[in-house]
C-alpha positions in Angstrom: 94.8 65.9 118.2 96.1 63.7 120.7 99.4 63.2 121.9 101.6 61.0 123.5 105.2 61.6 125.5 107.8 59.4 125.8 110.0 61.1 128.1 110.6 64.6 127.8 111.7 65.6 124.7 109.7 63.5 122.2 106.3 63.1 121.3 104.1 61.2 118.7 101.3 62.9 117.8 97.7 61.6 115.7 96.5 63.9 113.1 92.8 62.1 112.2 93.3 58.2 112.2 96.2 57.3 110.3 98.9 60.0 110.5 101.4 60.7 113.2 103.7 62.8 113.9 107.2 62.1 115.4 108.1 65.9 117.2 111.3 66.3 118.6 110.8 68.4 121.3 114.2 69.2 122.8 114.2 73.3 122.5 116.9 74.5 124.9 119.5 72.0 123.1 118.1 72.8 118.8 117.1 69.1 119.7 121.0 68.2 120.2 120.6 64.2 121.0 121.7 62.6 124.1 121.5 59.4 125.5 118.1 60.1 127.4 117.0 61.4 124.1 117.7 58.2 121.7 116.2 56.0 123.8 112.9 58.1 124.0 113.3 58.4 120.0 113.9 54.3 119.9 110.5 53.7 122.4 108.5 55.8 120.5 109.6 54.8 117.1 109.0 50.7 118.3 104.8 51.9 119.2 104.9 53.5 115.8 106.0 50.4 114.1 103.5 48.4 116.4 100.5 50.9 115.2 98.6 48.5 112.1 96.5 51.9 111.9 99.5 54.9 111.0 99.9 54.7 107.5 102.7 57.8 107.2 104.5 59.5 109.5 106.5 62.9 109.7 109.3 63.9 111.4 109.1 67.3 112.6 111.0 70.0 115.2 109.2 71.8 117.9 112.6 74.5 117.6 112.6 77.4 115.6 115.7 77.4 114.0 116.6 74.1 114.0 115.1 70.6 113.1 118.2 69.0 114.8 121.8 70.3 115.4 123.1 66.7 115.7 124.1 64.4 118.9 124.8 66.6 121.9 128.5 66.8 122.1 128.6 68.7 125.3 127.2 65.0 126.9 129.8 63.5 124.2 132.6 65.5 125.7 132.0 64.3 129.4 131.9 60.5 128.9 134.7 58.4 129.1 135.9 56.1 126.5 134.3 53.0 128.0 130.9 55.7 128.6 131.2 56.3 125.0 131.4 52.8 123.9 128.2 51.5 125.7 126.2 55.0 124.5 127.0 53.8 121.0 124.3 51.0 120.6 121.8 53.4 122.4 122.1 56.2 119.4 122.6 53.5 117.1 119.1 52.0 117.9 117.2 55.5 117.3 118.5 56.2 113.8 117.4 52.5 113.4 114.1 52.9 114.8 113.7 55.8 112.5 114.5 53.6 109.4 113.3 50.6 109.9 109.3 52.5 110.0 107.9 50.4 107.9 105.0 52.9 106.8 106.1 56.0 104.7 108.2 58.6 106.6 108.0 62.6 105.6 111.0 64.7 107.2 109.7 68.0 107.6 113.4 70.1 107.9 114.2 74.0 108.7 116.8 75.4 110.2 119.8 73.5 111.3 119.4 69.7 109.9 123.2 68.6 111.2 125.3 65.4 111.5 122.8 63.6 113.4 120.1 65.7 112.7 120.3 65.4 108.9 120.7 61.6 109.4 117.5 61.2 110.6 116.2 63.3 107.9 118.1 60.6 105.8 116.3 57.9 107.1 113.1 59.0 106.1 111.4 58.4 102.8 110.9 61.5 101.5 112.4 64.9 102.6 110.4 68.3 103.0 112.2 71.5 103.3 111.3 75.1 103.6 114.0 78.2 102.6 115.2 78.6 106.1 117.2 74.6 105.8 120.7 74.3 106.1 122.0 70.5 105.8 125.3 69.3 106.0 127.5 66.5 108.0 130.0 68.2 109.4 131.3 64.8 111.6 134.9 64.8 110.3 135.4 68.4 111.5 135.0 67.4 114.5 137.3 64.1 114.7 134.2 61.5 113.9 132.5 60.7 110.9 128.9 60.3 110.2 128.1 57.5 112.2 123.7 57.4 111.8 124.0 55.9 108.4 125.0 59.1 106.8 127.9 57.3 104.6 125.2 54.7 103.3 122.0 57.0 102.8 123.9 59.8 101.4 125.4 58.0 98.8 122.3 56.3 97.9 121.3 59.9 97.8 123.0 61.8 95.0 125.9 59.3 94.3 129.3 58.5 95.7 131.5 61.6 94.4 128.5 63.8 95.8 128.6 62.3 99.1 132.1 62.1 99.2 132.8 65.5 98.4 130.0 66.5 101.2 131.7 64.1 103.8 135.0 65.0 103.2 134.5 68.8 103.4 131.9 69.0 106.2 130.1 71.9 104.5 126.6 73.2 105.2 124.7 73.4 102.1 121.8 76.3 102.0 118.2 75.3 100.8 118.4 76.0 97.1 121.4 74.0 96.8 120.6 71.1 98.8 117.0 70.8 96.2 119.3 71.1 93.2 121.6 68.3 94.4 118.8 65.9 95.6 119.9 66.4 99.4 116.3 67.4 100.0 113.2 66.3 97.8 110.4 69.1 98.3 111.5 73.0 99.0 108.7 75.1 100.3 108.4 78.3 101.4 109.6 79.8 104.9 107.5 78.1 107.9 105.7 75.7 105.6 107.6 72.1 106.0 105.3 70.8 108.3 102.1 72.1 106.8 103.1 71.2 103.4 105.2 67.4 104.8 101.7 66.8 106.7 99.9 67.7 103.5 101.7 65.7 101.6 100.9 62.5 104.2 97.1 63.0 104.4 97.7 61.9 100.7 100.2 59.2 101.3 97.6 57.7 103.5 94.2 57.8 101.8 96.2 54.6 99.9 96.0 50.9 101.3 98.0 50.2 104.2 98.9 47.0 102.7 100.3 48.2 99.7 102.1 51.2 100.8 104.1 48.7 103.6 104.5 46.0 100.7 105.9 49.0 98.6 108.4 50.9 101.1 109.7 47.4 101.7 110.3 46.6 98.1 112.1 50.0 97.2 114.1 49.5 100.5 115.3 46.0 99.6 115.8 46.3 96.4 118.2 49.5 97.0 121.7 48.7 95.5 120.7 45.4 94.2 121.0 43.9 90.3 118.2 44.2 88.6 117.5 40.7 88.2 117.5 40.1 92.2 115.7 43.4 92.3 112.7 42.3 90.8 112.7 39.3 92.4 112.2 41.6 95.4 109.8 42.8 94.0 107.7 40.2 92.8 108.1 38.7 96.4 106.3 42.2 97.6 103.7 42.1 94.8 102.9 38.4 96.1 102.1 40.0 100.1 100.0 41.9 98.9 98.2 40.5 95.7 95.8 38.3 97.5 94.7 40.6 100.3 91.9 42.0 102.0 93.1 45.9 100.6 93.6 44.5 97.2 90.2 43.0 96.8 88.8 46.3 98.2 90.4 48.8 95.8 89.5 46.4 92.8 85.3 46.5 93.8 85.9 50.5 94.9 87.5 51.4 91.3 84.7 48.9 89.1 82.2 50.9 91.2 83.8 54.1 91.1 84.0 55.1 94.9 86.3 55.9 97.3 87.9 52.6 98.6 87.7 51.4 102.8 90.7 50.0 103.1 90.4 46.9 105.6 94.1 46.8 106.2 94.9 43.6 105.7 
């Protein structure tokens, strides 16, 4: 397995040719972010996004107790307004780099998944949990509001009254309860949401690059959309992918019974 830093608290790791993993690695802080933090978390995710040969990537915690407790708000609480104004692109642009993957993204959560921290578990695909998860935004409690798309994915989530009622109170929701309400899509058992959200990529990626890009792309853009413009979408993402190298292989692989070899493109 190799691995590769950018700056000190994040890391990208391959597991075989066409998984990575995306470890936040900030232990003394639960993975708090900071400034120096988002940008390493916006650098890394721009080579992921580069990388034609990572076909799913998980999110994952070097901490504990905690996949991530959120931005830091002891940096937070030592900036001045016209600090705080220029920092706000900066932790923009990592929950941005985080969404915009445009391979499937596994968050692999336990512990603390806060404010920040379950934002970026928002702006992954799919969400893997073990017991130990607690998930919540809690922004309003402490004079902010969700501010890493957490007012758009949530809804999106489980609904508008849901999210609403999670905003508005700031509560931390416990494992069980965060599966039954959708805030989490796989729960596991304790010390298991990496193996299983790594598991769980293997097989997201023995499928064809081409279509699994083609098909994050159409579920993203057709999110919110009629259903007349949303098949249009679709039928735009069918048409990327309908003449292609991958296409033509997994055809020939089925007729012949075998195992496709995808030629990613």
């Amino acid at each position: 397995m190799t691995e590769q830093r950018y700056g000190e608290w994040v890391a990208v790791r391959a597991h075989g040719a066409h998984v990575a993993e995306l470890v936040l690695d900030r232990v003394k802080a639960m993975n708090a972010i900071s400034t120096r933090m988002a940008r390493s978390l916006t650098e890394a995710c721009a080579a992921l996004a580069a990388d034609q040969d990572v076909r799913a990537v998980v999110l994952t915690s070097t901490h504990e107790r905690a996949f991530c407790v959120g931005a830091d708000l002891k940096e937070r609480n030592s900036l001045t307004d016209a600090e705080l104004v220029r920092q706000r692109p900066v932790a923009r642009a990592a929950y941005t780099g985080v969404l915009e993957l445009p391979m499937p993204t596994i968050a692999a959560v336990h512990g603390f998944a806060l404010g920040g921290g379950f934002e970026l578990a928002l702006s992954c695909d799919v969400i893997v949990a073990d017991a130990t998860a607690e998930v919540g935004l809690p922004e309003v409690s402490v004079g902010v509001i969700p501010g890493g798309g957490g007012t758009q994915l949530l809804p999106r989530r489980v609904g508008a009254a849901r999210a609403a009622e999670l905003v508005f109170t700031a509560r931390r929701v416990g494992a069980e309860e965060a599966a039954a309400l959708g805030l989490v899509d796989v729960l596991t058992e304790q010390g298991r949401d990496r193996e299983d959200a790594l598991a769980l990529a293997e097989r997201i990626a023995a499928n064809s690059p081409v279509g699994l890009r083609a098909a994050k792309r159409a579920l993203r853009l057709g999110q919110g959309l009629g259903l007349r413009e949303g098949l249009e979408v679709e039928d735009a993402a069918w048409r990327s992918v309908a003449f292609s190298a991958d296409r033509a292989e997994g055809v020939r692989a089925f007729n012949e019974r075998r195992r496709p070899e995808w030629p990613g493109a």
